[in-house]
N, C-alpha and C positions, 0 to 999 in steps of 0.2 A: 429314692435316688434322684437326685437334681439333674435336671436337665439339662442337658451340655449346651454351653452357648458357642455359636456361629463367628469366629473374629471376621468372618466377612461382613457380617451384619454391622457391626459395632464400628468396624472401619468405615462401611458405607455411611453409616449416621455420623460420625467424626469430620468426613471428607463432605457431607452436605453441610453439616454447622457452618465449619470453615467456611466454604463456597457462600455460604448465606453473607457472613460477617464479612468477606469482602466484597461482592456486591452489594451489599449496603452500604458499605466505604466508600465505594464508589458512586455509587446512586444518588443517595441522601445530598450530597453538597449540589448536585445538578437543579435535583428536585426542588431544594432550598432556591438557588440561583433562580430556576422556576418562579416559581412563586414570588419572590421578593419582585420580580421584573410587572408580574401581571398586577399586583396587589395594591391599591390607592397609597396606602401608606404601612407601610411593610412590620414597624413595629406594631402598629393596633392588630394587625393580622386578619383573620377573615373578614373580622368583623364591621373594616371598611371599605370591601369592597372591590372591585376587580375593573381594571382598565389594560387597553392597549395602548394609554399615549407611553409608557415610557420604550415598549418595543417601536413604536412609532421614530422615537425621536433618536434611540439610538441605531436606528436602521439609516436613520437622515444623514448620521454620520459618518456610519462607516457602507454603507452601500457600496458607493467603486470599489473598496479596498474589498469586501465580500467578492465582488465581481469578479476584478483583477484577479483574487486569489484562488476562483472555481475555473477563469479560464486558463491561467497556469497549468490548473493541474490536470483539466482538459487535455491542454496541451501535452504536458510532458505523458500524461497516459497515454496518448496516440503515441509519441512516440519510442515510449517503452514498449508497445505494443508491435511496432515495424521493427523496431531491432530486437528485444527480446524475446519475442518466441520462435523469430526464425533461427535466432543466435542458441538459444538454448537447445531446440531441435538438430543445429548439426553438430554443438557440442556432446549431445549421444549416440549419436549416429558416427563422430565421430572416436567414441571413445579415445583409450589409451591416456600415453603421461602427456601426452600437447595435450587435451582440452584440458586436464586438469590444471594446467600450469594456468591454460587460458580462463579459467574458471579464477582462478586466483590470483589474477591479473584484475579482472572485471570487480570482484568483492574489494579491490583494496579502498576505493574510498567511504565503505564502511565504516573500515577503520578510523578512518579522517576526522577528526574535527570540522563539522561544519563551517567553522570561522576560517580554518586554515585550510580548505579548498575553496570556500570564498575568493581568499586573499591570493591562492593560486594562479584561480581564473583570470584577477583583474591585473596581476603582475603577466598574463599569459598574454591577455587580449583587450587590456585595460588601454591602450594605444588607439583601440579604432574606438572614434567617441561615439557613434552612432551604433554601433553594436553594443557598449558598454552601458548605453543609455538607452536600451530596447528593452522591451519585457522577454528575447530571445534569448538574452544573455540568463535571466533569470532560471528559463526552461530548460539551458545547457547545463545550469549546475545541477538544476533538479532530478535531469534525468542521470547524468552520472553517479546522483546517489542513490536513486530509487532502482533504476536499472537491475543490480545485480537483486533486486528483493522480486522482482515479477521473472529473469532470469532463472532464478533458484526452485519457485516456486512450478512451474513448467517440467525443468525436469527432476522435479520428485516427482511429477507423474507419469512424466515418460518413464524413466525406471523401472518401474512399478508394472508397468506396459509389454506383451511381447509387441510393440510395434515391429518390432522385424519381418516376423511374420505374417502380420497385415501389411505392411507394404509390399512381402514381395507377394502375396494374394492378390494385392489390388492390381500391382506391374505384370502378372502371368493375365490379368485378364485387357489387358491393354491398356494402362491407366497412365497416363504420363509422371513426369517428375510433381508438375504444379495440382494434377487430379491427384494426387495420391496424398500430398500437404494438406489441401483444401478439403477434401472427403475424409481423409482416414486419419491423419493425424490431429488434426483441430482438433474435430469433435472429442476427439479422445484426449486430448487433453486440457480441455475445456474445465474441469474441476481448478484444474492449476492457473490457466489462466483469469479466471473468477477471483482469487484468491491473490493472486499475482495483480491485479487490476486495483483490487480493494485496498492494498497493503500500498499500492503505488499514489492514490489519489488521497489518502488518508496522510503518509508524510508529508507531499507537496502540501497541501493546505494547513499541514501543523510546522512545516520546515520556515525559523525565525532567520536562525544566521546567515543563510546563506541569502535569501532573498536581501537582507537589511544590509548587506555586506556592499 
């Protein structure tokens, strides 16, 4: 009698294949990028040798643009970080069909073409030249699109959460409006905000259109 096989098993091995073949999709051309960068002369291959002038020289050029685009997204992360998790926290607290409406308010420039909320902003506030010519104006478009990504990411933890609960444990032992934010709910939704953080600073520094806009 043959032994019965497992489709769990068979699927697990199916579902690592896969996973392998697209992380080496992925990987490989980096890896290549790698190496071509460090490598004397990229055709000969190992065999002539390994230098830093070419990271050298293309660091020489694009440096500020590096710069400018990790303090952008500095920037816009701070201030995803003041508006959206507060904003996310009374959107659950606040339940009902307003925050939903207000949830779906916040995602719509998701929707958007980055070119065509560019083009918004500057038909918006394209008048004041000194704002239009500031790296601020940059951070306002960035945070409007990143926004609803650290937003959403918040409260799928809250949810998940009985914060109710634990707020009113913390308020029966005296804890105020600001102790009961700062103790009980942060921490607790610290998963999302991590996550919400990463997702936020990883658009900004890959977001083309809106900055060239």
């Amino acid at each position: 009698m043959r032994p019965r096989t497992d489709p769990m098993r068979w699927t697990t091995r199916v579902g690592m294949a896969v996973t392998t073949l697209l992380a080496l999709f992925l990987v490989l051309p980096v890896g290549l990028s790698i190496f071509a960068g460090l490598s004397v002369n990229y055709a000969r291959g190992i065999s002539s040798g390994f230098t830093f002038t070419w990271v050298v020289q293309v660091w020489d050029l694009y440096a500020d643009t590096v710069v400018r685009s990790l303090g952008v997204a500095l920037a816009t992360l701070g201030c995803t970080l003041l508006i959206g998790v507060p904003g996310a926290y009374a959107l659950v607290r606040r339940g009902g069909r307003f925050a939903r409406v207000v949830e779906e308010i916040i995602t719509l420039p998701v929707s958007i073409p980055g070119l065509a909320l560019a083009l918004a902003l500057i038909l918006s506030y394209g008048g004041f030249g000194a704002f239009r010519q500031s790296s601020l104006f940059i951070v306002v478009g960035h945070v409007l699109f990143t926004l609803p990504f650290m937003m959403r990411a918040v409260m799928a933890v809250l949810e998940t959460l009985d914060w109710r609960t634990l707020d009113e444990g913390a308020a029966s032992l005296g804890a105020s409006v600001w102790q009961r934010f700062w103790d009980v709910i942060l921490p607790n939704a610290r998963p999302g905000i991590v996550a919400g953080a990463l997702t936020v600073v990883t658009l900004s520094v890959g977001e083309f259109n809106l900055t060239w806009m």
